[in-house]
C-alpha positions as CSV (number, residue, x, y, z in Angstrom):
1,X,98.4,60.4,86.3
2,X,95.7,58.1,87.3
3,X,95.0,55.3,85.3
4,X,92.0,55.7,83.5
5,X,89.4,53.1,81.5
6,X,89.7,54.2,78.0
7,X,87.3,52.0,77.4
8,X,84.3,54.4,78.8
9,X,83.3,57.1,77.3
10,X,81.6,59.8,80.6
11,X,80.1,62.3,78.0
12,X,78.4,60.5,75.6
13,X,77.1,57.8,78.5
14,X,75.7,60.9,80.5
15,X,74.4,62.2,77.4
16,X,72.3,58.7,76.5
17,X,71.1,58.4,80.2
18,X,69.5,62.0,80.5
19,X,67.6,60.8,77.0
20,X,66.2,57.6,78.8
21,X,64.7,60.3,81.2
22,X,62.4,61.7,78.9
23,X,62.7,65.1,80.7
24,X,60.3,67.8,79.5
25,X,62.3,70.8,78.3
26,X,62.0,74.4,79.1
27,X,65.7,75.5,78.9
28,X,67.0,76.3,75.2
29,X,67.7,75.3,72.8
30,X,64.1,76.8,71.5
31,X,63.7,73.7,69.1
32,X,62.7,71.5,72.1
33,X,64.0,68.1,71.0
34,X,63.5,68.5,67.8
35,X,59.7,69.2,68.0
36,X,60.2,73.2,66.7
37,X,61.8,72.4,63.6
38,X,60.3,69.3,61.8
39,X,61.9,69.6,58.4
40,X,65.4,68.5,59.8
41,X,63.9,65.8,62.2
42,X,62.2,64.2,59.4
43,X,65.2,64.4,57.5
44,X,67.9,63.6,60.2
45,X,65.8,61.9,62.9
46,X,64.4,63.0,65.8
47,X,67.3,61.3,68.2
48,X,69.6,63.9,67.4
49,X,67.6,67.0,68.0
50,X,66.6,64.7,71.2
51,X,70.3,64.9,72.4
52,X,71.2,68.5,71.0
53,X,71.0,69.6,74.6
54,X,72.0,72.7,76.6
55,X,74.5,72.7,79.8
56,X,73.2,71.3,82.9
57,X,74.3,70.0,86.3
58,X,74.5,66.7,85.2
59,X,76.3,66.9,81.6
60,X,79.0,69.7,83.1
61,X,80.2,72.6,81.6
62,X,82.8,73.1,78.9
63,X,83.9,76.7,80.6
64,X,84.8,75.2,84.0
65,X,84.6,71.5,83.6
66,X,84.1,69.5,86.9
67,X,82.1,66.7,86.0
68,X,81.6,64.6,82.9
69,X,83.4,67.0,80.4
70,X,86.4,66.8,83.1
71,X,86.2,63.2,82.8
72,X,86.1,63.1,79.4
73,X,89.4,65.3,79.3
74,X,91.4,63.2,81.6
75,X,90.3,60.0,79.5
76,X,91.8,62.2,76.4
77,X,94.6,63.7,77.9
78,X,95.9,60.1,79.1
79,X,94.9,58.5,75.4
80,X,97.0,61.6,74.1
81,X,100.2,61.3,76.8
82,X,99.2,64.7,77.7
83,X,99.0,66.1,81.5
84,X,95.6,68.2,80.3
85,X,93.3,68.3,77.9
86,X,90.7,70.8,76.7
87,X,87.7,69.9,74.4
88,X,87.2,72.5,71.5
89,X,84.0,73.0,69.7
90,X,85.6,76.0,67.2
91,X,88.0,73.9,65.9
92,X,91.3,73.7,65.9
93,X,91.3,77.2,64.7
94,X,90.5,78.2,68.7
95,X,93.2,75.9,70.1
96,X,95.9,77.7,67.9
97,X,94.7,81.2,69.1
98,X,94.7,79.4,72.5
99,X,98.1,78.5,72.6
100,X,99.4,81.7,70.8
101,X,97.7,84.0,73.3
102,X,98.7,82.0,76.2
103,X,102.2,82.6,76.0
104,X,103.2,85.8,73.9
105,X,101.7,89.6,75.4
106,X,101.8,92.4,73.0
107,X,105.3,92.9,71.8
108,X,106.2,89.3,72.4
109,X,107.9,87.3,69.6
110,X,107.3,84.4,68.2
111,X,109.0,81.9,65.7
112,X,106.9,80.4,63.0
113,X,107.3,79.1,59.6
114,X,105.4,81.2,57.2
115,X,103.5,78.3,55.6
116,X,101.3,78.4,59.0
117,X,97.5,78.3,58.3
118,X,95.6,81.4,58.8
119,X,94.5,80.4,62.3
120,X,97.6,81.4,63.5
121,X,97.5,84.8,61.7
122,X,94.9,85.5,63.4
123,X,96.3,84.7,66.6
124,X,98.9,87.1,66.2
125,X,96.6,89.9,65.6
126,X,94.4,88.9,68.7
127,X,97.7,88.6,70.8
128,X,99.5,91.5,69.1
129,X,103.0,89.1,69.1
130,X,105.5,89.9,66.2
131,X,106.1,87.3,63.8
132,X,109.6,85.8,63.8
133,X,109.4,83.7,59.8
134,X,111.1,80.8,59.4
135,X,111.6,79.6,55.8
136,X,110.1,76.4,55.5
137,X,112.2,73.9,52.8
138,X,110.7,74.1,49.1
139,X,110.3,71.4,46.8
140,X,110.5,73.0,43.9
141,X,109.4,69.8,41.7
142,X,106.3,69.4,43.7
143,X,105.8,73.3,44.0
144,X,105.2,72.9,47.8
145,X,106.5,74.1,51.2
146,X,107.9,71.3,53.6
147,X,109.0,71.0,57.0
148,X,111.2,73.6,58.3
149,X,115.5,72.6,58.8
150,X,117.4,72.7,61.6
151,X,119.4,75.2,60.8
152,X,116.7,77.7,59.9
153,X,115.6,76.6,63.7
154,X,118.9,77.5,65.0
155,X,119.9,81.0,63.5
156,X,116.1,82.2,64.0
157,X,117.0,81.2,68.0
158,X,120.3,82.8,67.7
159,X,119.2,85.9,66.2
160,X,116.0,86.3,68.2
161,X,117.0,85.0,72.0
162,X,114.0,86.9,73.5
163,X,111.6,85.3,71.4
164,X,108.7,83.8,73.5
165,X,107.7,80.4,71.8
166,X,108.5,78.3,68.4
167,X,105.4,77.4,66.8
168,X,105.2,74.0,64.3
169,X,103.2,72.1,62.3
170,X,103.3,68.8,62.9
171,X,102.4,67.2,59.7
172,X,101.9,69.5,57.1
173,X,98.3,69.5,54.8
174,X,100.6,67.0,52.6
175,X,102.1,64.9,55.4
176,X,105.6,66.0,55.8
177,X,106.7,66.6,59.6
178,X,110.0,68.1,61.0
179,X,112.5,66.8,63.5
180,X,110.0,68.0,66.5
181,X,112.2,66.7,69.0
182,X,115.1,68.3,68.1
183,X,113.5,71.5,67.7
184,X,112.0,71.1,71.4
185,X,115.1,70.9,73.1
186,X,116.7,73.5,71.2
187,X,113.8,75.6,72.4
188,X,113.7,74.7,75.7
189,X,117.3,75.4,76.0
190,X,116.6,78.9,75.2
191,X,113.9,79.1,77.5
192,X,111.3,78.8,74.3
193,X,107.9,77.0,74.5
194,X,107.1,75.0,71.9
195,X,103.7,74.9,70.1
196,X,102.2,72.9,67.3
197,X,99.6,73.1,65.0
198,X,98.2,69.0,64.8
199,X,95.3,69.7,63.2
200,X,96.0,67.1,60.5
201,X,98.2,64.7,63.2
202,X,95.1,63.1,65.0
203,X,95.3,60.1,64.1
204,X,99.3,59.4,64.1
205,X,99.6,58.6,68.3
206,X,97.8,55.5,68.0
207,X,99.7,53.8,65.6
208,X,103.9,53.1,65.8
209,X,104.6,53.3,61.6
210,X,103.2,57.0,62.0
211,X,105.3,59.9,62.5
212,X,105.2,61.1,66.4
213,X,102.9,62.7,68.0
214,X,103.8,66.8,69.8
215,X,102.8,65.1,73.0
216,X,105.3,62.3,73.1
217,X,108.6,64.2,71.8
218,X,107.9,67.3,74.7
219,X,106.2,70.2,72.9
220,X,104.0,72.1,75.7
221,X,101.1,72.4,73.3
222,X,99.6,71.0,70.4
223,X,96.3,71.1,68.9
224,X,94.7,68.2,67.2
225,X,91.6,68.3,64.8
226,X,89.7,64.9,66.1
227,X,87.3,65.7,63.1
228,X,90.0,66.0,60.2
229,X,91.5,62.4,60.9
230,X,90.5,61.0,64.5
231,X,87.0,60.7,63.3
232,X,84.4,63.3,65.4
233,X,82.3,65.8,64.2
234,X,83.0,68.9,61.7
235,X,84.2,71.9,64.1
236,X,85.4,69.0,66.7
237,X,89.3,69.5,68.2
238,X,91.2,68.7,71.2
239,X,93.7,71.4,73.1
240,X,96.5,69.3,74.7
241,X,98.8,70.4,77.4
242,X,101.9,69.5,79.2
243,X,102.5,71.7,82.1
244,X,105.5,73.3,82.9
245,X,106.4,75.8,80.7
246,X,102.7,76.9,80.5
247,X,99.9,77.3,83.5
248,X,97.1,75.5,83.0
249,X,94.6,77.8,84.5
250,X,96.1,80.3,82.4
251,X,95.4,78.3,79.2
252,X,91.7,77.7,80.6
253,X,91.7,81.3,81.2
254,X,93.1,82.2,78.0
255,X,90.7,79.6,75.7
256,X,87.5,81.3,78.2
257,X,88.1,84.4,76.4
258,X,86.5,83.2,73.1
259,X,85.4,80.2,73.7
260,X,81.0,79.7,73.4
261,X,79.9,78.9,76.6
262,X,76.5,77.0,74.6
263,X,78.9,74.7,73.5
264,X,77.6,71.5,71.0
265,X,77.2,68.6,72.9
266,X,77.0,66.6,70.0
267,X,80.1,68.0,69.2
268,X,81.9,67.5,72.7
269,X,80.1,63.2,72.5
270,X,81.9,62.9,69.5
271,X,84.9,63.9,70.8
272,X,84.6,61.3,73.5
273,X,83.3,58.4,71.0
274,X,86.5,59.3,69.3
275,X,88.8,59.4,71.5
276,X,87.6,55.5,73.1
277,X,87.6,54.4,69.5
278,X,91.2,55.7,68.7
279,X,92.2,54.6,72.4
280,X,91.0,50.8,72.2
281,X,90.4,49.6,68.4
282,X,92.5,52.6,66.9
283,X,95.4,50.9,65.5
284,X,93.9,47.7,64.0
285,X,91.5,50.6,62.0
286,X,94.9,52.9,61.2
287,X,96.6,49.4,60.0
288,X,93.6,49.4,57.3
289,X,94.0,52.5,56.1
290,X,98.0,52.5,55.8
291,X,97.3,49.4,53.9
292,X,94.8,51.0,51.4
293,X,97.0,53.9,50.9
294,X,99.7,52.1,50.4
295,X,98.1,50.1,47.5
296,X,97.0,53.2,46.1
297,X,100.0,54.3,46.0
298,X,101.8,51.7,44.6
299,X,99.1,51.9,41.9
300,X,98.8,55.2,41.2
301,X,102.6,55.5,40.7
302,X,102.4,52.9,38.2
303,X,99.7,55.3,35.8
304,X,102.1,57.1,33.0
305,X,102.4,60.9,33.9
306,X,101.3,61.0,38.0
307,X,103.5,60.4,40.8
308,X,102.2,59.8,44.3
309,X,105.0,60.7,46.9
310,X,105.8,59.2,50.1
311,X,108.5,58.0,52.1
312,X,111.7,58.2,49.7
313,X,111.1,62.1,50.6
314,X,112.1,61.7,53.7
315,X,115.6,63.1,54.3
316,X,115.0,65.6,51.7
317,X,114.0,69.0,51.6
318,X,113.1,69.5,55.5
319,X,111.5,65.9,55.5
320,X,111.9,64.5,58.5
321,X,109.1,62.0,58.4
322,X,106.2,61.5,56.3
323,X,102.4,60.1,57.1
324,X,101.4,57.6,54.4
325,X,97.7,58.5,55.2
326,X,97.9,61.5,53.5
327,X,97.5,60.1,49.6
328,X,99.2,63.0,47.7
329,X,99.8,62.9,43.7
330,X,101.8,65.3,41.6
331,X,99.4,65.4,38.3
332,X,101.3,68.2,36.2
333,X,103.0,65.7,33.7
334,X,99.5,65.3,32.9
335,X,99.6,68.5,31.5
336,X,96.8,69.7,34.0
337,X,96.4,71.5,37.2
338,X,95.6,69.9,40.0
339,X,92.9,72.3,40.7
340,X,91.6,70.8,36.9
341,X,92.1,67.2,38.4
342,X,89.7,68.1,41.4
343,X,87.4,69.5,39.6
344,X,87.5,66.8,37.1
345,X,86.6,64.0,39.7
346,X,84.4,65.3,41.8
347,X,82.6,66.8,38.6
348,X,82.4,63.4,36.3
349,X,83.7,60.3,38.7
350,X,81.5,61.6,42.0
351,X,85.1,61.8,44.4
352,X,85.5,64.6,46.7
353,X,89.1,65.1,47.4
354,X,90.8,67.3,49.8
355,X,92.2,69.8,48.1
356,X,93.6,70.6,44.7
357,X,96.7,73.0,43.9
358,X,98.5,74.1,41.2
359,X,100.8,70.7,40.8
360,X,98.8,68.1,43.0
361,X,95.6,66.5,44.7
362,X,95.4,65.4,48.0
363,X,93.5,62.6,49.1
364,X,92.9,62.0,52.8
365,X,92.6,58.0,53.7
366,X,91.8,57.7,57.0
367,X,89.9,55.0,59.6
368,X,86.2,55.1,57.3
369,X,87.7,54.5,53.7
370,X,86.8,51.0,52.4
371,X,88.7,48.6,49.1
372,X,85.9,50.0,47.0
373,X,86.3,53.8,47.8
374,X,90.2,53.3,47.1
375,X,89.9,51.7,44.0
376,X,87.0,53.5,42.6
377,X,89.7,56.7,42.9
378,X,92.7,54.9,41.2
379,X,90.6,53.6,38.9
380,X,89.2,57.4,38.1
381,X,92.8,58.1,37.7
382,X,93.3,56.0,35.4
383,X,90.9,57.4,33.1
384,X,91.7,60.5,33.5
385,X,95.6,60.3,32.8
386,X,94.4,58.6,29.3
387,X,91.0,61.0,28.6
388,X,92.1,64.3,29.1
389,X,96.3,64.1,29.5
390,X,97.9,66.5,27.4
391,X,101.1,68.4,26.3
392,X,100.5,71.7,28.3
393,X,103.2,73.3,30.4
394,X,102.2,73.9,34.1
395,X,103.5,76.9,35.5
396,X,103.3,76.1,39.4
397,X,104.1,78.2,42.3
398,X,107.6,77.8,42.8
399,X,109.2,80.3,46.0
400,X,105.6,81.4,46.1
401,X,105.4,80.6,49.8
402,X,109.1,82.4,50.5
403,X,108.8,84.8,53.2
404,X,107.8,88.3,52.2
405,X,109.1,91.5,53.6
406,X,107.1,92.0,56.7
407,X,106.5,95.9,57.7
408,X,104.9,96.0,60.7
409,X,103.1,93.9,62.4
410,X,99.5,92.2,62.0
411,X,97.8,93.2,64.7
412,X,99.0,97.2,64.1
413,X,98.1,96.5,60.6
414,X,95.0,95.3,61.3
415,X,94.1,98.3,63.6
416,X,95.8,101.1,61.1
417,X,93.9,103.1,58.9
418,X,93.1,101.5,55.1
419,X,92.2,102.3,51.4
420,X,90.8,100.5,48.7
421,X,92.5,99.7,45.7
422,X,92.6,97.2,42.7
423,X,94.5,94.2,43.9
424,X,96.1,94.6,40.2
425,X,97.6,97.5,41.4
426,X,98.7,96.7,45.3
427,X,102.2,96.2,44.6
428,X,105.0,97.6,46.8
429,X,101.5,98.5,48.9
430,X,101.5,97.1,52.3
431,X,98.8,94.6,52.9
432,X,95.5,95.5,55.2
433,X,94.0,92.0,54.6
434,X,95.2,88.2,54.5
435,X,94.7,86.6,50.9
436,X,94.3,82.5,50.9
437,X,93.0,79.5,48.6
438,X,90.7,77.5,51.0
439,X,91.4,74.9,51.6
440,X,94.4,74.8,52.8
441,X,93.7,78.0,54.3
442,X,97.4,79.1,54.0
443,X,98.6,83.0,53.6
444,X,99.6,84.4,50.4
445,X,99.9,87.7,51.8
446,X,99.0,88.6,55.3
447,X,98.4,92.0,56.9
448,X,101.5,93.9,57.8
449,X,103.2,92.2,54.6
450,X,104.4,94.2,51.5
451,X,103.0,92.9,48.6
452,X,105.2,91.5,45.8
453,X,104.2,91.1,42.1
454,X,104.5,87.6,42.3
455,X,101.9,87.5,45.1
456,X,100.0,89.3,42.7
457,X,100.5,86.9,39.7
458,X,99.7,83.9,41.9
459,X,96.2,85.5,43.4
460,X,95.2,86.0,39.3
461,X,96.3,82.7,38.5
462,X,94.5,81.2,41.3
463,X,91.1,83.1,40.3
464,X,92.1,81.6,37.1
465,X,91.9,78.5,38.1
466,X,88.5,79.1,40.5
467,X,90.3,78.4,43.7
468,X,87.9,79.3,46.5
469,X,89.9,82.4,47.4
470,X,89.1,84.2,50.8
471,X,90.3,87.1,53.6
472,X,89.5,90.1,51.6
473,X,86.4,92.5,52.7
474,X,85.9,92.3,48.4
475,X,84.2,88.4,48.2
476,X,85.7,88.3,44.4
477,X,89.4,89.9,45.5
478,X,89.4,92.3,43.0
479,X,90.2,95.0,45.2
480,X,92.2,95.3,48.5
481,X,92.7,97.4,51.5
482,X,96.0,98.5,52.2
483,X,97.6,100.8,54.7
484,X,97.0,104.3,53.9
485,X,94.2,106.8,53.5
């Protein structure tokens, strides 16, 4: 590969000089630099309706890059130690169904652990491949799924030779990863691809106390969400590629299926801005924010009654490394949820977190947090461990996340005919729909899947709790179609 100046950024620079020009629109979109739709200009300012542009010969297009947007992809597939790169404006959500559909044909298995978000449910249905679950490792104290072992690798391999691809996530929503390198050479020993689900591994390439990036250790594919960690835009992701086991042209073929052809081109700059930033400055800004989470950890684990994990998991429980960025705190010696400790700060101390479960919070530290926006969180929880702890029993969901008894598969599900029941009364029902608490937009149950009372007893203890539940036709998932009818 060519060597290429990271320090440029093609996209956003072509983007800024086609603004200079002051050209007079007539193509879409219909809000003509902003002029149609003053509320938001007045609001936002006029420069970024000014640069919400459409595709034109000289900022490329995203469905057959060969300009600018090809630049921009060679300056992010070199940053990333990847042969290609493909810019994604759906999220990584697009780049899972991507890779899924670019190597498995109807009929076509595929090994997975079963604590895959629901992008990749829905890649089987679209790609009609047969789900092969591996059990991911449960810690039963933090009532969460881990990486996936070895072993579980190994006899999933052995008992499934003609399976097409192993498909990983590389960290998980709480920061655990698995030995990815192992896993790829046990996979391409079997003739397996290897694909990975980065969306919350950005960030980790460009700095060495991270765990390793997909990339690096030989997986073919990986998607990465630049907007969860690496600092673009909402909806903002990268595809990355290293050919050999997969076409490239196929991939572009394969992502050209659903993939808008009005792509954002704010989206696609920020991308670019990202990637330079990450590229030339990004591990002095990562060294910052290991350092705050680091001090927030150490503080937080010295409040009576939370415990902020890390690295002493590692070499436990399918850990085989761990990214400090992601600030995660087992509340339930509080005698509170951690869907109550959400709530609570973003209710009374003005703190948005991530996410809130049944046993923890999750707090993402990544290249903008500052001393202040740490410390204003530890010192919240500190007020909340002496305010509202109490002697309460949390009943987590322990084995929740074991792998069900699969039927058939999602996409026949999916296509077979339905009824409507109470979701009270679905069990020993097969499943028509996929239930999940959003984020982290993991299954409970997905299509195809019989449906266990303790599925059951986790959805009502989730509404409960006011999780933002979603999947079912029914927005309040008091009923649920299941095959039959």
């Amino acid at each position: 590969m060519k060597l290429l100046d990271q320090n440029k950024a093609p996209l956003f620079e072509a983007m800024k000089e086609y603004h200079n020009k002051n050209i007079i629109p007539f193509d879409v979109p219909g809000h003509k630099h902003g002029v149609g739709i003053k509320e938001m200009t007045d609001y936002f300012g006029a420069i970024m309706f000014e640069l919400d542009v459409n595709a034109m010969k000289c900022l490329d297009n995203i469905c057959n890059p060969i300009g600018v947007i090809k630049e921009a992809e060679e300056l992010a597939a070199m940053a990333y130690g990847a042969k290609h790169a493909f810019f994604l404006v759906n999220g990584t959500t697009s780049g899972v169904q991507t890779m899924i559909m670019s190597v498995c044909e109807p009929g076509d298995k595929i090994i997975l652990p079963r604590n895959a978000h629901k992008s990749a449910t829905t890649s089987l249905i679209l790609s009609g491949a047969i789900p092969v679950y591996i059990q991911p490792e449960i810690n039963e104290e933090l009532g969460m799924a881990m990486g996936v072992s070895l072993d579980e690798i190994r006899k999933a391999v052995a008992e499934h030779p003609d399976a097409k691809a192993i498909f990983l996530i590389n960290p998980t929503y709480y920061g655990m990863t698995s030995d990815i390198k192992t896993i790829v050479r046990i996979a391409h020993d079997n003739g397996m691809a290897v694909l990975v689900d980065e969306a919350h591994g950005a960030h980790m390439k460009f700095h060495d106390e991270l765990p390793l990036e997909a990339m690096d250790i030989g997986a073919d594919m990986c998607a990465v969400s630049t907007h969860k960690t690496g600092g673009s835009l909402t909806q903002s992701s990268i595809l990355l590629l290293n050919e050999g086991f997969i076409d490239s042209k196929r991939v572009k073929t394969t992502l050209n299926l659903t993939q808008t052809t009005s792509a954002s081109y704010l989206l696609m700059a920020s991308i670019d801005v990202a990637r330079k930033q990450l590229a030339t400055v990004g591990y002095e800004m990562l060294q910052k924010a290991l350092n705050l989470s680091r001090w927030a950890r150490t503080e937080i684990n010295k409040i009576p009654g939370l415990y902020a994990f890390g690295k002493e998991l590692i070499g436990t429980s399918g850990v085989f490394n761990f990214d400090e960025t992601k600030l995660g705190v087992n509340v339930k010696k509080l005698g509170l949820t951690g869907f109550e400790v959400y709530d609570t700060l973003r209710d009374e101390y003005n703190i948005q977190l991530e996410l809130g479960d049944m046993y923890n919070i999750l707090a993402i530290v990544s290249l903008g947090d500052t001393e202040e926006s740490i410390e204003a969180l530890v010192s919240a929880l500190r007020d909340i461990a002496v305010k509202y702890k109490r002697e309460k029993h949390i009943i987590g969901n322990k084995g929740i996340l074991k792998n069900p008894e699969v039927i058939i598969s999602p996409r026949d599900a999916y296509y077979s005919r339905k009824k409507l029941i109470r979701f009270e009364d679905a069990e020993g029902e097969i499943s028509g729909e996929s239930i999940m608490a959003y984020p982290p937009g993991i299954p409970v149950v997905t299509p195809g899947e019989r449906i266990s009372r303790e599925m059951i007893e986790y959805i009502i203890k989730l509404k409960e709790e006011h999780s933002l539940l979603q999947g079912t036709e029914d927005p309040y998932v008091e009923y649920i179609k299941v095959l039959g009818g």
